[in-house]
C-alpha positions as CSV (number, residue, x, y, z in Angstrom):
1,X,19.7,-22.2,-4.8
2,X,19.0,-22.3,-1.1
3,X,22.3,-23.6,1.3
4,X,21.4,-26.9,2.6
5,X,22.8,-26.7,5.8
6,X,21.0,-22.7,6.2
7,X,17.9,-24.2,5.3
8,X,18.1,-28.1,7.3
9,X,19.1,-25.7,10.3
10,X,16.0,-23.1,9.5
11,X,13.9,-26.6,9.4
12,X,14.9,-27.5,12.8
13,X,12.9,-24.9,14.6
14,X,12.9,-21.8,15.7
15,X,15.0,-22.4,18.5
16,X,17.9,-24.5,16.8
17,X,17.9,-21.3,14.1
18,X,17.8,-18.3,16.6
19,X,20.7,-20.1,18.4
20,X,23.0,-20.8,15.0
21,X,22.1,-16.9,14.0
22,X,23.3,-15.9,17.7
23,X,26.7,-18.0,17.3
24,X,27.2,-16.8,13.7
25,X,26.3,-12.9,13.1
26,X,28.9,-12.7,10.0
27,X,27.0,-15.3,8.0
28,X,24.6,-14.1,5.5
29,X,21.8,-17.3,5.2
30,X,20.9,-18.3,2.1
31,X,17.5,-20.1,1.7
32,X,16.7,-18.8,-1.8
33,X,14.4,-20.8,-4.3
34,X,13.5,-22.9,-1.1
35,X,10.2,-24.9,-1.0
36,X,9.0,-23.5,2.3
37,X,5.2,-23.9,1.4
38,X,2.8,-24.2,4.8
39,X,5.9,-23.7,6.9
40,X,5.2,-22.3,11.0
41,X,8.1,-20.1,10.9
42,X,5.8,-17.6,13.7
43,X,8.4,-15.1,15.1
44,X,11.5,-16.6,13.2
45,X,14.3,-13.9,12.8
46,X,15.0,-13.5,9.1
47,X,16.3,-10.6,8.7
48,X,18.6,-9.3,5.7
49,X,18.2,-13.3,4.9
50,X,18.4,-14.2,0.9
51,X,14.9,-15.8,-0.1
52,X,14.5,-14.7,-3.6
53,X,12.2,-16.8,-5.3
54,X,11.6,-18.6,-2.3
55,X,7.8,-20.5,-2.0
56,X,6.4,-18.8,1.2
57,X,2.7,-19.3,0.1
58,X,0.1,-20.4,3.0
59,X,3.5,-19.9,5.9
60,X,2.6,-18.8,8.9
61,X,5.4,-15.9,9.5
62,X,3.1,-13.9,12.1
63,X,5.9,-11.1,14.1
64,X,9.0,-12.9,12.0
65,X,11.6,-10.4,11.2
66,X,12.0,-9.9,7.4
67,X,13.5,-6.3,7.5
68,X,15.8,-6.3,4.7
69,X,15.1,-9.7,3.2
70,X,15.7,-10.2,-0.5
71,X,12.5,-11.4,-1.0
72,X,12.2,-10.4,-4.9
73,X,10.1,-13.1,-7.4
74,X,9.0,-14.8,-4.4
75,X,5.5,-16.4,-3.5
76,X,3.9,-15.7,-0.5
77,X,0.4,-16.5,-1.7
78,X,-1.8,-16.5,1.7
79,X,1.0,-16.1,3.8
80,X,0.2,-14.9,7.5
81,X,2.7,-11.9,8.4
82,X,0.6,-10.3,11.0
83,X,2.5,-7.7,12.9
84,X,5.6,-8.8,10.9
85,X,8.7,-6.8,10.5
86,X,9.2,-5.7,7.2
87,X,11.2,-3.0,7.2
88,X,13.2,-2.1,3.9
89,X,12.4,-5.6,2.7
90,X,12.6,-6.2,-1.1
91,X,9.2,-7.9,-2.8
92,X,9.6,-6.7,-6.3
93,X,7.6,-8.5,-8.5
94,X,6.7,-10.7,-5.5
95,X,3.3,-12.6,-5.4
96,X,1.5,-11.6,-2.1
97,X,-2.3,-12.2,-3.3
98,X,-4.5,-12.9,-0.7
99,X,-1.8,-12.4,2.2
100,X,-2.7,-11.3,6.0
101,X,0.0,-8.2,7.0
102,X,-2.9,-6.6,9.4
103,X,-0.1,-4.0,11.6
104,X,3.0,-5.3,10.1
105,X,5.6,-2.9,9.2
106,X,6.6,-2.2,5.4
107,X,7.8,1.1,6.1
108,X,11.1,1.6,2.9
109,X,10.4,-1.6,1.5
110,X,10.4,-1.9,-2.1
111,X,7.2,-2.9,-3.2
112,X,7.9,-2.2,-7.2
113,X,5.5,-4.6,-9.6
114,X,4.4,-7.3,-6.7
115,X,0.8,-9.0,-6.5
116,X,-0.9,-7.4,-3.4
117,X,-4.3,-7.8,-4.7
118,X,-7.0,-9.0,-2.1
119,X,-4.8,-8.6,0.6
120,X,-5.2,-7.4,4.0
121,X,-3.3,-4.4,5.3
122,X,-5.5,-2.8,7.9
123,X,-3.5,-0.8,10.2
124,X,0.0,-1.5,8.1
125,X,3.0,0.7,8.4
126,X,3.9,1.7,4.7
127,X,5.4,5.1,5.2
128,X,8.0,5.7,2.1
129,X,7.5,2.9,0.4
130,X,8.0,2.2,-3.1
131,X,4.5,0.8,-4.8
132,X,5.1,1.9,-7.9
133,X,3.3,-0.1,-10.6
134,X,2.3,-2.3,-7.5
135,X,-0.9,-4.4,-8.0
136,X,-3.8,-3.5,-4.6
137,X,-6.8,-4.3,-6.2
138,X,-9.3,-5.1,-3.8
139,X,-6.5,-4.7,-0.8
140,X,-7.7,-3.7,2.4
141,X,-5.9,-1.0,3.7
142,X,-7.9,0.8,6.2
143,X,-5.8,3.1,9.0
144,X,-2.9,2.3,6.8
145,X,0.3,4.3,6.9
146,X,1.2,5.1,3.7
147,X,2.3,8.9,4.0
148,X,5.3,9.6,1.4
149,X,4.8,6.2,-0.4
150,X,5.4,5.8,-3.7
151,X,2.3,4.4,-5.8
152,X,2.8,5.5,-9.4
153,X,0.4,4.0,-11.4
154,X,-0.7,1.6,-8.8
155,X,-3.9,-0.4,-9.0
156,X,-5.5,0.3,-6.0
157,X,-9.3,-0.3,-8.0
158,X,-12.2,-1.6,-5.2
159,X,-9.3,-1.0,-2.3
160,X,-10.4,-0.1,1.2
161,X,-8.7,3.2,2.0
162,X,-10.7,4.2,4.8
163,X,-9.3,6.9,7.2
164,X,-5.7,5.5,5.1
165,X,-2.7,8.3,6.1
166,X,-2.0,9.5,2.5
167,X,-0.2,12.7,3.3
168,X,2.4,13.5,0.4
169,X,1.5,10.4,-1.1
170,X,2.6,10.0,-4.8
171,X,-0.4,8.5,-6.7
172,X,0.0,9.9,-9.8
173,X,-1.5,8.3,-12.9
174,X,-3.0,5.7,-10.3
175,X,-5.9,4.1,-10.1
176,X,-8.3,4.2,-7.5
177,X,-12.2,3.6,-9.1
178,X,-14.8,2.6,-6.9
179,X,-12.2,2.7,-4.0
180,X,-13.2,3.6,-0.6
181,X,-11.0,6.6,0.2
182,X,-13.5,7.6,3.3
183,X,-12.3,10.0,5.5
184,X,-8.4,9.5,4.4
185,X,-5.8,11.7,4.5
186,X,-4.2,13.4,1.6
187,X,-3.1,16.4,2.2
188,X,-0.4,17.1,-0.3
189,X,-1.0,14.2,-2.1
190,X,-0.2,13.8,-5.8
191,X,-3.1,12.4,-8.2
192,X,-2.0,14.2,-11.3
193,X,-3.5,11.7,-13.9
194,X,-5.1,9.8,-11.7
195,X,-8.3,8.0,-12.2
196,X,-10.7,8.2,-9.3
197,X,-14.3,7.3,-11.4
198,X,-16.5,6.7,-8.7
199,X,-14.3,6.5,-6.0
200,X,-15.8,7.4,-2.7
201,X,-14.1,10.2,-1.0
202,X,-16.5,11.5,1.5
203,X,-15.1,13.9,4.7
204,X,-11.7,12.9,2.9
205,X,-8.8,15.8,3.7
206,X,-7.4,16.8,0.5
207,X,-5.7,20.0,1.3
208,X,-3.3,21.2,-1.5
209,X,-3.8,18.3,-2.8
210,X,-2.5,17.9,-6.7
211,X,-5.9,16.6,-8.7
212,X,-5.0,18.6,-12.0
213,X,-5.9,16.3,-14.9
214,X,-7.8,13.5,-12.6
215,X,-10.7,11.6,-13.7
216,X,-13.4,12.1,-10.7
217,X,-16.1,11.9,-13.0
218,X,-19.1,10.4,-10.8
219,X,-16.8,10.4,-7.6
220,X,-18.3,11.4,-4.3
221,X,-16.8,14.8,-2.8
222,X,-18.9,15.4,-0.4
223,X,-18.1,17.0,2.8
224,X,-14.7,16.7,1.3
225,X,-11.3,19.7,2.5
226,X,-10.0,20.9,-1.2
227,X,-8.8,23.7,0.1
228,X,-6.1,25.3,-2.2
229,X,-6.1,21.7,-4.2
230,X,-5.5,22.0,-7.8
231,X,-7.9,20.8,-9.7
232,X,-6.6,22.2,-13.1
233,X,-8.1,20.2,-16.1
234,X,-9.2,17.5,-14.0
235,X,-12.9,15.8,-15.0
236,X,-15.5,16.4,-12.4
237,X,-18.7,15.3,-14.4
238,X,-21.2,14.2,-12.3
239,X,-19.0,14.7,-9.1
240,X,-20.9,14.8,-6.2
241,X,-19.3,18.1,-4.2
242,X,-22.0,18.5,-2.0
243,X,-20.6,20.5,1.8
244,X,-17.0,20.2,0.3
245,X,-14.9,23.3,1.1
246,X,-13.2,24.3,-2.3
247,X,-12.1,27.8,-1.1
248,X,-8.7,28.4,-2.7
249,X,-8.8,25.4,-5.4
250,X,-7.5,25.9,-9.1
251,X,-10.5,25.1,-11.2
252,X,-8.9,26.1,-14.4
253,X,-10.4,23.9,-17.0
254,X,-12.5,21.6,-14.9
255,X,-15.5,19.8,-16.1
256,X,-17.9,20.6,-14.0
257,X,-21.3,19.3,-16.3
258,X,-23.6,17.6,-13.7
259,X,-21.9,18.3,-10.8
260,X,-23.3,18.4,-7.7
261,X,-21.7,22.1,-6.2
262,X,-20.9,23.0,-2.7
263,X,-23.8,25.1,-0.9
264,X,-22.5,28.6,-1.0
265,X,-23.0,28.8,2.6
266,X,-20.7,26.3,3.5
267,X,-18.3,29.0,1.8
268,X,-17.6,30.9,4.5
């Protein structure tokens, strides 16, 4: 349970908190299980603070500093963390449905089994973090950094991926159907397993990408760099391939029945 003084002081406003947190480095706050529901806690500095289980939904927490929070089982349903620092934060199994993190920074936070459907991640720093098993249905994460992360068997179905940064991105056994993966870069990116039905991939960069075993039956291809991308055993009915550049790709055991193929002259 949260420390009643850490959390009366916290309640005081942002300057009576900054000051107490200046006076007392050594002092690890402890606002855990808190009821902090609608709070305006805009720019607060949280950082490393302990607010597992803590209710956060509908708080305003635009450029707070989170970075190493312990923020696992809690609920920040709607929250607003625009251009917040979240850094190395901890939101396993953390509701975040619906929450506004437009530029904020998640880059080594641990991400493992929390809620992120439906929410809004455009232009996000997400480099190496761990998403595994992480819920992004519907998420918005266009210009999103999320080169290195971890999204094993993420749900990232109907998610905005537009021009995303997905280099060396582990997505294996994910799924992305019907996403919007438009112009996006994965080069090096792992999709072993992964199931991409009617995903939309168009002018995407998938050099060397690993697809072997994917499910892009129906996707759209088009105009798409699979250069030297291995595409071994991977499902390809009805892929659209049109302008893509294959030259170099492993298409040991693909399905290609009803596939739109590349124009030979785009070949070259």
């Amino acid at each position: 349970m949260a420390n009643r003084e850490h959390l009366t002081l916290l309640k005081a406003g942002a300057v009576t908190w900054i000051e107490w947190r200046k006076k007392n480095p050594q002092i690890e706050p402890d606002l855990s299980a808190a009821d902090l529901q609608g709070g305006n806690f805009r720019g607060a500095n949280l950082q490393g603070v302990n607010l597992r289980r803590v209710d956060l939904g509908n708080a305003l927490l635009v450029r707070a500093n989170l970075s190493g929070a312990e923020l696992s089982s809690a609920n920040l349903y709607k929250a607003f963390l625009n251009e917040a620092n979240l850094s190395a934060a901890n939101f396993s199994v953390a509701n975040l449905s619906g929450a506004v993190l437009t530029e904020a920074d998640l880059s080594h936070a641990n991400l493992i089994g929390a809620d992120l459907s439906q929410v809004d991640l455009r232009g996000a720093a997400i480099a190496s973090a761990n998403l595994i098993g992480t819920d992004l249905r519907g998420a918005n994460l266009r210009d999103a950094d999320l080169g290195a992360a971890k999204l094993i068997r993420a749900n990232l179905t109907f998610a905005n991926l537009i021009e995303a940064n997905l280099i060396a991105a582990d997505l294996s056994e994910a799924s992305l159907y019907e996403a919007e993966v438009l112009g996006a870069y994965l080069y090096k990116a792992d999709l072993y397993k992964a199931n991409l039905t009617k995903a939309h991939f168009s002018g995407a960069y998938l050099l060397q990408a690993n697809l072997s075993e994917a499910d892009l039956s129906q996707a759209d291809l088009s105009w798409t760099n699979l250069r030297g991308a291995n595409l071994a055993g991977a499902n390809l009915r009805g892929t659209n391939l049109r302008g893509a550049d294959i030259r170099g790709a492993n298409l040991k055991g693909v399905n290609l029945q009803e596939a739109i193929m590349p124009n030979t002259s785009t070949q070259h």
